[in-house]
PDBQT receptor file of N, H, CA, C and O in Angstrom, charges set to zero:
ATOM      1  N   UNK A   1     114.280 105.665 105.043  1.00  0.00    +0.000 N 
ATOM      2  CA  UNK A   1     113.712 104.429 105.517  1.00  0.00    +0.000 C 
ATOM      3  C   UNK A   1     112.207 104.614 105.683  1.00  0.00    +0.000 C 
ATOM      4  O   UNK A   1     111.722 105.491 106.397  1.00  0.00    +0.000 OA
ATOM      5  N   UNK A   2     111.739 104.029 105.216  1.00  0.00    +0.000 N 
ATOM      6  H   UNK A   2     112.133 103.316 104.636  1.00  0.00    +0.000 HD
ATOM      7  CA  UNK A   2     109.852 103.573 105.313  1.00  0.00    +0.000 C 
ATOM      8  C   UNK A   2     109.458 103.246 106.890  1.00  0.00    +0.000 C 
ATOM      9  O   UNK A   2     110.096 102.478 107.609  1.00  0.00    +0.000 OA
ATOM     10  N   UNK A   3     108.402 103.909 107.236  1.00  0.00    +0.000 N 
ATOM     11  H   UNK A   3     107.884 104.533 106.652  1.00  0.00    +0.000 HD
ATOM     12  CA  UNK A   3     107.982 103.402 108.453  1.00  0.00    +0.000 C 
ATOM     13  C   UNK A   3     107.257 102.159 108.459  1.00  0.00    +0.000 C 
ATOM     14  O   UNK A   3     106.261 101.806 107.828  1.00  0.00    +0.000 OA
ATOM     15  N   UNK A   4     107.926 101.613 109.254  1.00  0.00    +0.000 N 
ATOM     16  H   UNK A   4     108.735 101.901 109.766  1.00  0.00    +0.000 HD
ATOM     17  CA  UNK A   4     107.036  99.926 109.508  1.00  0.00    +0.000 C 
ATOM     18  C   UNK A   4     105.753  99.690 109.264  1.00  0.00    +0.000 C 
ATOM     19  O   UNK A   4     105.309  98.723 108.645  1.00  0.00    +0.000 OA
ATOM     20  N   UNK A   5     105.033 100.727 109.834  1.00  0.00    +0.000 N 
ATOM     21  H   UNK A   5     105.394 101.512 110.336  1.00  0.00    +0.000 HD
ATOM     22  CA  UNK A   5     103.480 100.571 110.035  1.00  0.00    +0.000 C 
ATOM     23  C   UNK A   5     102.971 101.930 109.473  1.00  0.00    +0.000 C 
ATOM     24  O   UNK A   5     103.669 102.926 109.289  1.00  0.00    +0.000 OA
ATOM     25  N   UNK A   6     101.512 101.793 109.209  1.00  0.00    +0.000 N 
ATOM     26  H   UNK A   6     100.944 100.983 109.359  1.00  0.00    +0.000 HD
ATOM     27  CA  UNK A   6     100.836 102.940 108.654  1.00  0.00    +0.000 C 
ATOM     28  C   UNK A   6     100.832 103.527 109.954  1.00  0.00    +0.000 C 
ATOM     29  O   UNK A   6     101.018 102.914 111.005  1.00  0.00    +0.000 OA
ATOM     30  N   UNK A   7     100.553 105.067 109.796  1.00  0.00    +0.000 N 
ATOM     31  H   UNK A   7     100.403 105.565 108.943  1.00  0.00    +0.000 HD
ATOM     32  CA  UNK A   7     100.787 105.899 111.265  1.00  0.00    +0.000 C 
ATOM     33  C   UNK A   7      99.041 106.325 111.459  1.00  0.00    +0.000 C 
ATOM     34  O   UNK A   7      98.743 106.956 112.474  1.00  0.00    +0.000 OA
ATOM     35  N   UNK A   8      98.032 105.988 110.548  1.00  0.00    +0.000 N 
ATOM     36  H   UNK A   8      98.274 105.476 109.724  1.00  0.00    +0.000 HD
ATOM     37  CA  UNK A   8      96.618 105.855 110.885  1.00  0.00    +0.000 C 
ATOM     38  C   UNK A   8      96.632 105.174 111.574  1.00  0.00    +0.000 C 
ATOM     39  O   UNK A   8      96.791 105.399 112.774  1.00  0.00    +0.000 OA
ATOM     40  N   UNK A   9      96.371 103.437 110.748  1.00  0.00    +0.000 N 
ATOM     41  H   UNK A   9      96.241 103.254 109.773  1.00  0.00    +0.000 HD
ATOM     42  CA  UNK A   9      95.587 102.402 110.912  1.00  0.00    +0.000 C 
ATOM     43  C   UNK A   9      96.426 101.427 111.785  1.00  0.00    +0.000 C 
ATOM     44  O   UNK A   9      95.784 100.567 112.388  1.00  0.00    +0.000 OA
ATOM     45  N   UNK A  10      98.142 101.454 111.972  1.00  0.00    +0.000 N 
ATOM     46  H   UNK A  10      98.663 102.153 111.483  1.00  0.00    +0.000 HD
ATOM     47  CA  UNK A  10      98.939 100.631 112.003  1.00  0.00    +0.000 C 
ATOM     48  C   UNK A  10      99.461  99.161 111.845  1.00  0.00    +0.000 C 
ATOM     49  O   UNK A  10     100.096  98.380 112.553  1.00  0.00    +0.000 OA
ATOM     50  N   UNK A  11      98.717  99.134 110.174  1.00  0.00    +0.000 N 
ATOM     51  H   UNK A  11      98.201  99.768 109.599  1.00  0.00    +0.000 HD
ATOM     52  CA  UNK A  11      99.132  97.664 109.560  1.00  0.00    +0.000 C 
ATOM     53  C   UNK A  11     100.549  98.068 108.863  1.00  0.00    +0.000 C 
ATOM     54  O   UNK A  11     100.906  99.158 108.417  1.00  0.00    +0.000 OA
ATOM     55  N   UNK A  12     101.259  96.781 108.922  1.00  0.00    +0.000 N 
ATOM     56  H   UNK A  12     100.970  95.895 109.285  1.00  0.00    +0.000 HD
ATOM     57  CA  UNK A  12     102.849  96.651 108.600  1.00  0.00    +0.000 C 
ATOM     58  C   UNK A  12     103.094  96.924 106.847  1.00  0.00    +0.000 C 
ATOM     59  O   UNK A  12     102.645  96.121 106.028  1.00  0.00    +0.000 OA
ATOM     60  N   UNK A  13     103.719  97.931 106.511  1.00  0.00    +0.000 N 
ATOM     61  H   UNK A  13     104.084  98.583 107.176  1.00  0.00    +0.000 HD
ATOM     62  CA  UNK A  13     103.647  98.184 105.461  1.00  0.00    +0.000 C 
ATOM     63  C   UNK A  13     105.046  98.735 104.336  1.00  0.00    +0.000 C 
ATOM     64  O   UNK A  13     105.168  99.288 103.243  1.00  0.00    +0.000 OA
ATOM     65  N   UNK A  14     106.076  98.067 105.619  1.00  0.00    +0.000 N 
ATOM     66  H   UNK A  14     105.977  97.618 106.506  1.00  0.00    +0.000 HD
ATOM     67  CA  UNK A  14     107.562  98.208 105.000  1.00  0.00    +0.000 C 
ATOM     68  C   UNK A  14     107.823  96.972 104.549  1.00  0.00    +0.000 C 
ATOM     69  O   UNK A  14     108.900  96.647 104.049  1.00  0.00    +0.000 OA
ATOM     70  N   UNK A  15     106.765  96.163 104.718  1.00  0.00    +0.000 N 
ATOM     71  H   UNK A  15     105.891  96.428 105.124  1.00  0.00    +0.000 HD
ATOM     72  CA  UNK A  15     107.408  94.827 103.823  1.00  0.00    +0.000 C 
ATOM     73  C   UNK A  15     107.038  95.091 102.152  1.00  0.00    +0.000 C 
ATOM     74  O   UNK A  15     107.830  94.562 101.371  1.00  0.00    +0.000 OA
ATOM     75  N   UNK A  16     106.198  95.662 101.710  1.00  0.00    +0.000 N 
ATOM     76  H   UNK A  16     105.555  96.092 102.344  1.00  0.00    +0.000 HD
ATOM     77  CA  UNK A  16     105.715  95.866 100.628  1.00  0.00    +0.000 C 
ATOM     78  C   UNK A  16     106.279  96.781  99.657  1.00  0.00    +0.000 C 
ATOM     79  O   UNK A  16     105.849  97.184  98.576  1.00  0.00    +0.000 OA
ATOM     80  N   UNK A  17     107.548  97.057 100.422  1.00  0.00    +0.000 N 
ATOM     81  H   UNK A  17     107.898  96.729 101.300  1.00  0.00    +0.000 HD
ATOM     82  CA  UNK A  17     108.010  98.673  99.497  1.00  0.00    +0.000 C 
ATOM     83  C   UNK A  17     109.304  98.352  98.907  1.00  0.00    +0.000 C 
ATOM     84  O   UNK A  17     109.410  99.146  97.972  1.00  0.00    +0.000 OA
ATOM     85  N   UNK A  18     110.314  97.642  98.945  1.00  0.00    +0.000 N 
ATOM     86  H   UNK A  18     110.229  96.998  99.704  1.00  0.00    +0.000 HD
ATOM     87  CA  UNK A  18     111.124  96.907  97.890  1.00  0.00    +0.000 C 
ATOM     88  C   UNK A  18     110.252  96.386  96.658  1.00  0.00    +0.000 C 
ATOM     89  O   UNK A  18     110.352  96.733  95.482  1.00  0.00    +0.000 OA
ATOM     90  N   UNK A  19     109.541  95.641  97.116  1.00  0.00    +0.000 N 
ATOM     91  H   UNK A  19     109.460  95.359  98.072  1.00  0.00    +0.000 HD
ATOM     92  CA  UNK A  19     108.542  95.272  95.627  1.00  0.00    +0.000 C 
ATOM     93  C   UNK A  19     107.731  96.197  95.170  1.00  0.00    +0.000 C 
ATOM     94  O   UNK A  19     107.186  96.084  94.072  1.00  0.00    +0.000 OA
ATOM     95  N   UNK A  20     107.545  97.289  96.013  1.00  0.00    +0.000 N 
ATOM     96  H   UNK A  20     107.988  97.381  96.905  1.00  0.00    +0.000 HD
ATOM     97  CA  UNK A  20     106.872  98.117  95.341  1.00  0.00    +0.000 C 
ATOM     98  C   UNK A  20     107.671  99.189  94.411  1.00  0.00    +0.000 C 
ATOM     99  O   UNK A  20     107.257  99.462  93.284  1.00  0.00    +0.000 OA
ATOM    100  N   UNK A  21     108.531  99.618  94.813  1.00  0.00    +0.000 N 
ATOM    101  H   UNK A  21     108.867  99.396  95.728  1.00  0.00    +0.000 HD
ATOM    102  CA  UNK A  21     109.934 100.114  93.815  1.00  0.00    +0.000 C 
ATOM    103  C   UNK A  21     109.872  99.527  92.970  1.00  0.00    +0.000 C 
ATOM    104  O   UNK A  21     109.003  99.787  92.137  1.00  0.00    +0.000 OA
ATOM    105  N   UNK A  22     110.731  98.491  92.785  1.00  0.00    +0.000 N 
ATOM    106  H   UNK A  22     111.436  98.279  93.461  1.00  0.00    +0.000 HD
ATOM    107  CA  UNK A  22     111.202  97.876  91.845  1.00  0.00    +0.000 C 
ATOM    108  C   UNK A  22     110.478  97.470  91.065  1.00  0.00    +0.000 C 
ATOM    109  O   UNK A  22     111.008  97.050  90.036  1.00  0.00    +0.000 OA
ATOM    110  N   UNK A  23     108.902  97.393  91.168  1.00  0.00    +0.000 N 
ATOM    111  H   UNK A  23     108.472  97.734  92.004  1.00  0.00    +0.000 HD
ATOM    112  CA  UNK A  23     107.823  96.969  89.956  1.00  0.00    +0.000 C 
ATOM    113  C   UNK A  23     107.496  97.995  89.661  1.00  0.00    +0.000 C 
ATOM    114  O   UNK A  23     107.155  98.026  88.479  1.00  0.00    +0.000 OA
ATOM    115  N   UNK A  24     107.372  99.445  90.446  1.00  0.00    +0.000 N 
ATOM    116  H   UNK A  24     107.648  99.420  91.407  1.00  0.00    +0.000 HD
ATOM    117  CA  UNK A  24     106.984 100.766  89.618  1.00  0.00    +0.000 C 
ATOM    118  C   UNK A  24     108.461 101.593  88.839  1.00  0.00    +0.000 C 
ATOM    119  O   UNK A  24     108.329 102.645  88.214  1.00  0.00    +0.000 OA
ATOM    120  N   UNK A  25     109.657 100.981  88.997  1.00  0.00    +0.000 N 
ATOM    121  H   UNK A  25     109.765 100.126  89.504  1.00  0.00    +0.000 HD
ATOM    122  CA  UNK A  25     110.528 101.395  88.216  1.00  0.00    +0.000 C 
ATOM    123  C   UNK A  25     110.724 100.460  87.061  1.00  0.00    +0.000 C 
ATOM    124  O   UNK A  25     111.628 100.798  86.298  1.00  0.00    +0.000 OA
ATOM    125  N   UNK A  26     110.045  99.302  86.747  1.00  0.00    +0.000 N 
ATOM    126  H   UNK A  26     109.311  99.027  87.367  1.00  0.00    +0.000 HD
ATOM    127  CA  UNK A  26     109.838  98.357  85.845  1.00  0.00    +0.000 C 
ATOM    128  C   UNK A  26     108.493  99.048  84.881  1.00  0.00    +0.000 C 
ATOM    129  O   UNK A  26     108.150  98.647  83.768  1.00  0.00    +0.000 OA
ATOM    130  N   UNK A  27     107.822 100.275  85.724  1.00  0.00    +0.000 N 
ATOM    131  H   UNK A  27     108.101 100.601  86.628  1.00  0.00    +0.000 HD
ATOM    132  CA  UNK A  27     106.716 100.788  84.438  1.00  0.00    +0.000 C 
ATOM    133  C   UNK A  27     105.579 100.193  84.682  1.00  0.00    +0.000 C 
ATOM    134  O   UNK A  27     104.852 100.314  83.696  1.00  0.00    +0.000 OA
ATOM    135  N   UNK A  28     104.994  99.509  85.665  1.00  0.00    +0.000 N 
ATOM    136  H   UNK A  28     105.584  99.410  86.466  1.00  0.00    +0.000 HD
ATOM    137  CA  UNK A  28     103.731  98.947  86.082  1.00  0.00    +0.000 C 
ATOM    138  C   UNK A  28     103.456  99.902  86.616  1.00  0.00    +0.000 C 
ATOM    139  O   UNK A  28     104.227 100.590  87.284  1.00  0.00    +0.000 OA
ATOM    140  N   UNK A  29     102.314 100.105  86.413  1.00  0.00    +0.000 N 
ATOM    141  H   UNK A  29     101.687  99.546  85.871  1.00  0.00    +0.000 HD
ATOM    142  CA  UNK A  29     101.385 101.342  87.319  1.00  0.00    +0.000 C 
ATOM    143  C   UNK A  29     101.101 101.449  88.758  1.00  0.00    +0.000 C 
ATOM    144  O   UNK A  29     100.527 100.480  89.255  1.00  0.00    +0.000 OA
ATOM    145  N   UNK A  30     101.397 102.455  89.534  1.00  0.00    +0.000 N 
ATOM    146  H   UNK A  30     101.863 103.242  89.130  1.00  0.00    +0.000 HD
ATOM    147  CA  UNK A  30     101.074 102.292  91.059  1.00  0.00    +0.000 C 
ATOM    148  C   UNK A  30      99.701 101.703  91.329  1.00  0.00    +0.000 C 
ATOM    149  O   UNK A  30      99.384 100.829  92.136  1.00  0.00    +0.000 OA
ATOM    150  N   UNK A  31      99.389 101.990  90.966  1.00  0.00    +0.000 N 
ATOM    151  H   UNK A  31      99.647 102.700  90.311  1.00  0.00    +0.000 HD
ATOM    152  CA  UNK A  31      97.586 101.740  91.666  1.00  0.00    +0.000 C 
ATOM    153  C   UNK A  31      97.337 100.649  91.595  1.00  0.00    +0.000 C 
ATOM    154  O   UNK A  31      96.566 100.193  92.440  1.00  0.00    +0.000 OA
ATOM    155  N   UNK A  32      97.942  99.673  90.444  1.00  0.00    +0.000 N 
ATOM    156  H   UNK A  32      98.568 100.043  89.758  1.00  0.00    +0.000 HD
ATOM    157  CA  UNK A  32      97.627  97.870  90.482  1.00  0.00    +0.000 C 
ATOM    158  C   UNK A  32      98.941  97.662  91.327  1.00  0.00    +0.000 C 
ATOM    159  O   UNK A  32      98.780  97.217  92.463  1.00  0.00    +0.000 OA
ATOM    160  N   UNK A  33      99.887  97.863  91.014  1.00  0.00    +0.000 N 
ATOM    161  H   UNK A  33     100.018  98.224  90.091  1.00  0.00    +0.000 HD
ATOM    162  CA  UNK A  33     100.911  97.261  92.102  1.00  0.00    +0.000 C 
ATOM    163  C   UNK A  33     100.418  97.412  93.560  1.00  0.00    +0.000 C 
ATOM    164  O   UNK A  33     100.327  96.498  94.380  1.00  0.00    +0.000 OA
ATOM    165  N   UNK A  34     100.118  98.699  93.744  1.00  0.00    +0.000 N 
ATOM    166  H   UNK A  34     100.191  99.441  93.077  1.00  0.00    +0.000 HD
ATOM    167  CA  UNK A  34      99.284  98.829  95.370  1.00  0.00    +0.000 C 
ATOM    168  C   UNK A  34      98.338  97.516  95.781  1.00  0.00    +0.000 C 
ATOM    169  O   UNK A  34      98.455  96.773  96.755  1.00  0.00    +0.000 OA
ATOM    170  N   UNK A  35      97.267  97.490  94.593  1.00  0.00    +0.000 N 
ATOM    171  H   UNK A  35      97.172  98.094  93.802  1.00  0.00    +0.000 HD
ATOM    172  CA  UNK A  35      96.307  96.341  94.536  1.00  0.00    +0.000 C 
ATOM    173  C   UNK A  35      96.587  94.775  94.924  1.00  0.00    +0.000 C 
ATOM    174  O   UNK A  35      96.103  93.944  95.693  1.00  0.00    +0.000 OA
ATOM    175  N   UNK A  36      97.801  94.849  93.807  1.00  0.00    +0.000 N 
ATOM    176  H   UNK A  36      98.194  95.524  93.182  1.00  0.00    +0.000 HD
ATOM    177  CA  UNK A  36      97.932  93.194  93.760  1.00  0.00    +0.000 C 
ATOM    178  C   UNK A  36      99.355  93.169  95.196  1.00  0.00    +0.000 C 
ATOM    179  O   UNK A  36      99.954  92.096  95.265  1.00  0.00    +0.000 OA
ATOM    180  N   UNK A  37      99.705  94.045  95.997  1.00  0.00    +0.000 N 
ATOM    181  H   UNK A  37      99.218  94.917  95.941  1.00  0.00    +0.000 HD
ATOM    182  CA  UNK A  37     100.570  93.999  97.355  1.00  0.00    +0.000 C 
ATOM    183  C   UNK A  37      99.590  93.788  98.563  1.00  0.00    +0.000 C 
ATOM    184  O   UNK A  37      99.941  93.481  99.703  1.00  0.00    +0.000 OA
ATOM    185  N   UNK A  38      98.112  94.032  98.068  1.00  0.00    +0.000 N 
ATOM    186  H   UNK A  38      97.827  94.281  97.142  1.00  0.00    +0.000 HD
ATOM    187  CA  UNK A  38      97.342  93.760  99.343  1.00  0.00    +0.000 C 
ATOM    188  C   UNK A  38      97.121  95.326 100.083  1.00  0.00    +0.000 C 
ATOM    189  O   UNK A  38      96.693  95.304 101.237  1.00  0.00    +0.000 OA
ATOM    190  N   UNK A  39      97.401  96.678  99.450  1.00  0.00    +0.000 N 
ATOM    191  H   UNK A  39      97.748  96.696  98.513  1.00  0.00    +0.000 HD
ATOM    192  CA  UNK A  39      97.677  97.923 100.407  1.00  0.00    +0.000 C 
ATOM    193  C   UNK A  39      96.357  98.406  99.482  1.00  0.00    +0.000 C 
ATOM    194  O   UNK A  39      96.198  98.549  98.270  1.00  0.00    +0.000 OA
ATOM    195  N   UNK A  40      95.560  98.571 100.559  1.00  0.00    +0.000 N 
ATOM    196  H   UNK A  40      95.689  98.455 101.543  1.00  0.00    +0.000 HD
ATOM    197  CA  UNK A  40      94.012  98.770 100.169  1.00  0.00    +0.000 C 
ATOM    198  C   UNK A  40      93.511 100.252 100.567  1.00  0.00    +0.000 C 
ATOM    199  O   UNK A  40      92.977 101.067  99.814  1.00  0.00    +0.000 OA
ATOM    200  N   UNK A  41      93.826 100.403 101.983  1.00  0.00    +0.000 N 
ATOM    201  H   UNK A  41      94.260  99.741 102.594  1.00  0.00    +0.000 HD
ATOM    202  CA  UNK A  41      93.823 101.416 102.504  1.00  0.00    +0.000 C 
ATOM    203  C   UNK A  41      93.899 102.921 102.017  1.00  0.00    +0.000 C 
ATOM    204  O   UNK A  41      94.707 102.905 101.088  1.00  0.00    +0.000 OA
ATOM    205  N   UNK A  42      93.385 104.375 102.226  1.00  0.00    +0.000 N 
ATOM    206  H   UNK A  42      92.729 104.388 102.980  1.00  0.00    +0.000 HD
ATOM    207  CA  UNK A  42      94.335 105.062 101.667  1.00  0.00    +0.000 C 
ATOM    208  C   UNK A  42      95.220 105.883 102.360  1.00  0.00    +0.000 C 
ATOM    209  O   UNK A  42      96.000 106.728 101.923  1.00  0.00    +0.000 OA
ATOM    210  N   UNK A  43      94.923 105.409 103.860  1.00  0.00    +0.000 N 
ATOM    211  H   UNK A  43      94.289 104.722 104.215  1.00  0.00    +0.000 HD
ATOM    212  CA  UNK A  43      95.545 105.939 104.412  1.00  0.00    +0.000 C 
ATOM    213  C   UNK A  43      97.100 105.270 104.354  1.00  0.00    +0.000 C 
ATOM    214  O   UNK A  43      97.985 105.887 104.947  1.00  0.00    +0.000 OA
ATOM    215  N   UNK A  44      97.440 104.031 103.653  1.00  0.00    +0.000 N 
ATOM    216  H   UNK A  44      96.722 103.530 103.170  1.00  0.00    +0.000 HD
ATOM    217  CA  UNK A  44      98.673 103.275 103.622  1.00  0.00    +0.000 C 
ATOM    218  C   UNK A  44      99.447 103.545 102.311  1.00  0.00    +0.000 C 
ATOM    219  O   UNK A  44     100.677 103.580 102.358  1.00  0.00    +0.000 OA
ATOM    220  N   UNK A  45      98.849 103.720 101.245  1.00  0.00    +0.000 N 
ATOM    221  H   UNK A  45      97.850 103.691 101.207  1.00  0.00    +0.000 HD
ATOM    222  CA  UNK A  45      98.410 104.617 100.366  1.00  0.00    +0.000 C 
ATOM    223  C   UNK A  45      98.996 105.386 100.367  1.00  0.00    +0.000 C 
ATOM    224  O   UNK A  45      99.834 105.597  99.490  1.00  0.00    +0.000 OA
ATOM    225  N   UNK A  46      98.814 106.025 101.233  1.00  0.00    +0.000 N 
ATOM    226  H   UNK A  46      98.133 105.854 101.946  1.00  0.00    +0.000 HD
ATOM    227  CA  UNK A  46      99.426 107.716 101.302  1.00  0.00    +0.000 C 
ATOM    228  C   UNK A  46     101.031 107.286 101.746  1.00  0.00    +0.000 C 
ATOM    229  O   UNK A  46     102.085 107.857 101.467  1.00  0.00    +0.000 OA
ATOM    230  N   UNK A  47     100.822 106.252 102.420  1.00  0.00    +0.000 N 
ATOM    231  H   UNK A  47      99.966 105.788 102.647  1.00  0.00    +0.000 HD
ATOM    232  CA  UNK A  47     102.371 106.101 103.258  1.00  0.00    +0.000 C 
ATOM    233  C   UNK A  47     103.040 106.057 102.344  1.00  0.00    +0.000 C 
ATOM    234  O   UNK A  47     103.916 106.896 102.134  1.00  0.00    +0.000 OA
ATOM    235  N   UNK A  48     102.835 105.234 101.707  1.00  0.00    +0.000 N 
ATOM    236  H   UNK A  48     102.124 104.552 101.879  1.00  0.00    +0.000 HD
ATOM    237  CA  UNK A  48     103.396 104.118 100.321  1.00  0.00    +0.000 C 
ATOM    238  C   UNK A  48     104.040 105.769  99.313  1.00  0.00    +0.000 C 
ATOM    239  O   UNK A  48     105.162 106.276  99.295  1.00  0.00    +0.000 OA
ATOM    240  N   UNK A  49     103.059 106.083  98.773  1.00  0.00    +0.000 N 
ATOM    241  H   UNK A  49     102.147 105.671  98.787  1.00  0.00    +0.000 HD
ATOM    242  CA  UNK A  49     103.162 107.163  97.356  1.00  0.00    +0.000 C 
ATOM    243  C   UNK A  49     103.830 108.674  98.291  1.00  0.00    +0.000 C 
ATOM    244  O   UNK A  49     104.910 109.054  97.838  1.00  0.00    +0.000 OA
ATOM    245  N   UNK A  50     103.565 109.078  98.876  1.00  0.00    +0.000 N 
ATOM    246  H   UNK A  50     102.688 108.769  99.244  1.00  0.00    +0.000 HD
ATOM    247  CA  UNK A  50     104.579 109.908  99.469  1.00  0.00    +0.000 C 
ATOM    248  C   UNK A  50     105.737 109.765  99.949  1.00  0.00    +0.000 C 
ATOM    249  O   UNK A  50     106.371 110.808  99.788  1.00  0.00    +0.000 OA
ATOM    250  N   UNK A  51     106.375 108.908 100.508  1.00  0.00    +0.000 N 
ATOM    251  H   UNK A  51     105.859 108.061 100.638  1.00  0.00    +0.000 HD
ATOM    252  CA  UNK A  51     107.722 108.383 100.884  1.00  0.00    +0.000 C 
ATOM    253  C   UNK A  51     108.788 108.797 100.151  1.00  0.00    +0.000 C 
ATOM    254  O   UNK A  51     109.136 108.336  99.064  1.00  0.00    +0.000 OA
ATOM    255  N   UNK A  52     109.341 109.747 100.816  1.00  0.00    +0.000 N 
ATOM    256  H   UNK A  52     109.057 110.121 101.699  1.00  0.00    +0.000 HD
ATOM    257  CA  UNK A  52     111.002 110.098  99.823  1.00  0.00    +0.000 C 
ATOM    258  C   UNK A  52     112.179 109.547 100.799  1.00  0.00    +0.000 C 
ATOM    259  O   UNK A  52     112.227 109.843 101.993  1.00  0.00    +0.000 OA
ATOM    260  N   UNK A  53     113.391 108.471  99.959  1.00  0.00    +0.000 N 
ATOM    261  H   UNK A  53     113.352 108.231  98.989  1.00  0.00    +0.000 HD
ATOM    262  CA  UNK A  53     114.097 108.490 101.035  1.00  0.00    +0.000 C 
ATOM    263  C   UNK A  53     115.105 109.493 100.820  1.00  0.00    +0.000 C 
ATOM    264  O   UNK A  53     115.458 109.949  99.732  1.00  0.00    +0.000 OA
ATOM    265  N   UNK A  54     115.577 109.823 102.077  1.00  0.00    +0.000 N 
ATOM    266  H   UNK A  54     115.290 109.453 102.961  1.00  0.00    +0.000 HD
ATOM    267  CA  UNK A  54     116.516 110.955 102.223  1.00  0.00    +0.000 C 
ATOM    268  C   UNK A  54     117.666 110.562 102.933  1.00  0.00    +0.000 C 
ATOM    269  O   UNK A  54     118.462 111.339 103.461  1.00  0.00    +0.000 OA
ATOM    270  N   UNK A  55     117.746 109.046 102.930  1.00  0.00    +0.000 N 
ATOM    271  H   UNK A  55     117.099 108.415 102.501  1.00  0.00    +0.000 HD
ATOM    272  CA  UNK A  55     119.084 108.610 103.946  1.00  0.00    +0.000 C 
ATOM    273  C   UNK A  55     120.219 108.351 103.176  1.00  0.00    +0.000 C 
ATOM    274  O   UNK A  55     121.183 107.653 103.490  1.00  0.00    +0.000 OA
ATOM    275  N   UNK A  56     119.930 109.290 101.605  1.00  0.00    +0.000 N 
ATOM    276  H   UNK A  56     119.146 109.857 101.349  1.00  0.00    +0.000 HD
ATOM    277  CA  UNK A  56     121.606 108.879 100.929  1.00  0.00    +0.000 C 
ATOM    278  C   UNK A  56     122.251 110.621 100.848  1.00  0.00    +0.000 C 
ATOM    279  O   UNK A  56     123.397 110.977 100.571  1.00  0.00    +0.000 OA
ATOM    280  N   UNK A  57     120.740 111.689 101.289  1.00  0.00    +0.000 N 
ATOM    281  H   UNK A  57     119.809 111.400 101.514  1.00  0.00    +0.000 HD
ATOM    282  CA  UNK A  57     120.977 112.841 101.066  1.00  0.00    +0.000 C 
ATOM    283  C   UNK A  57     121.478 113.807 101.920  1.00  0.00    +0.000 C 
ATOM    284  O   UNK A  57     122.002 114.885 101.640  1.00  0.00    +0.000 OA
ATOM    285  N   UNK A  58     121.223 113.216 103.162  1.00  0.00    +0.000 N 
ATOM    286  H   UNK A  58     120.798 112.340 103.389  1.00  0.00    +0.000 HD
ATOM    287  CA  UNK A  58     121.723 113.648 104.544  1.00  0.00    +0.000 C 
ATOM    288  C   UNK A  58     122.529 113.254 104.945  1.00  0.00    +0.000 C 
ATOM    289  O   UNK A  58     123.201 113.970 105.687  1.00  0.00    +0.000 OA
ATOM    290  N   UNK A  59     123.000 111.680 104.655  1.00  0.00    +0.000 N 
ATOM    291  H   UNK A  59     122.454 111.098 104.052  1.00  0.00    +0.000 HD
ATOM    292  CA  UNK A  59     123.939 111.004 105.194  1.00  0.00    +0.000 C 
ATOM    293  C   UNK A  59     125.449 112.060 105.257  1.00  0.00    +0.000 C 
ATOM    294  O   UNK A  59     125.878 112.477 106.333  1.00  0.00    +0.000 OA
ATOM    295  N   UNK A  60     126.107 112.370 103.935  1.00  0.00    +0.000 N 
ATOM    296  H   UNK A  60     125.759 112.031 103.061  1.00  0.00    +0.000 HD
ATOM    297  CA  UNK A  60     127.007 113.489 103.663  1.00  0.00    +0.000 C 
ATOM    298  C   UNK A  60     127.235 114.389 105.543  1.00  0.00    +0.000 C 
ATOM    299  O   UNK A  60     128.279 114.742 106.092  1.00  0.00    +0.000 OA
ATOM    300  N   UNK A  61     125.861 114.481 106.011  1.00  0.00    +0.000 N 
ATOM    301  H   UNK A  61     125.013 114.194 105.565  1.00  0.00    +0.000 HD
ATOM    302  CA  UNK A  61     125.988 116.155 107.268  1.00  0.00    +0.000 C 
ATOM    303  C   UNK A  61     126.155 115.197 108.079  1.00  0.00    +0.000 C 
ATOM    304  O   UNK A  61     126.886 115.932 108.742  1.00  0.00    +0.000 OA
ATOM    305  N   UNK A  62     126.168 114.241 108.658  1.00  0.00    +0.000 N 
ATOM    306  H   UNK A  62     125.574 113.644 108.119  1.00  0.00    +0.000 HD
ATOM    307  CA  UNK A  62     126.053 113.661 110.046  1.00  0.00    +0.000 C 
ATOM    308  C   UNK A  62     127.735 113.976 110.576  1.00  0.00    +0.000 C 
ATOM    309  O   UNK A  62     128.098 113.647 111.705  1.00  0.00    +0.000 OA
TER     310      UNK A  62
C-alpha cells in the first residue's frame, strides 16, 4: 500500500498511483506521466518511483 502523503512535503499522493501504474504498464514513460498527474516534486517523486508493494508477498506469513 502507498502512503497517502509524501513523508517530506506532505501533499496527498495515493490518489495518483492507480493511474500511475496502469499508464506506465501501458508503456508511457514515467517522467511525463509524473508530469501530466501534477507530481512535480522530487521528493514525491521519489515516493511515487520507489514504491514496491509487498502486501501480496507477505500476506502468505501473517
Amino acid at each position: 500500500m502507498i502512503p497517502v502523503r509524501c513523508f517530506t512535503c506532505g501533499k496527498v499522493i495515493s490518489n495518483c498511483w492507480e493511474e500511475y501504474k496502469s499508464r506506465v504498464a501501458e508503456g508511457e514513460d514515467s517522467a511525463l506521466v509524473l508530469d501530466d498527474l501534477g507530481v512535480t516534486r522530487y521528493c514525491c517523486r521519489r515516493m511515487i518511483l520507489s514504491h514496491v508493494t509487498l502486501v501480496d508477498t507477505l500476506a502468505p506469513y501473517q
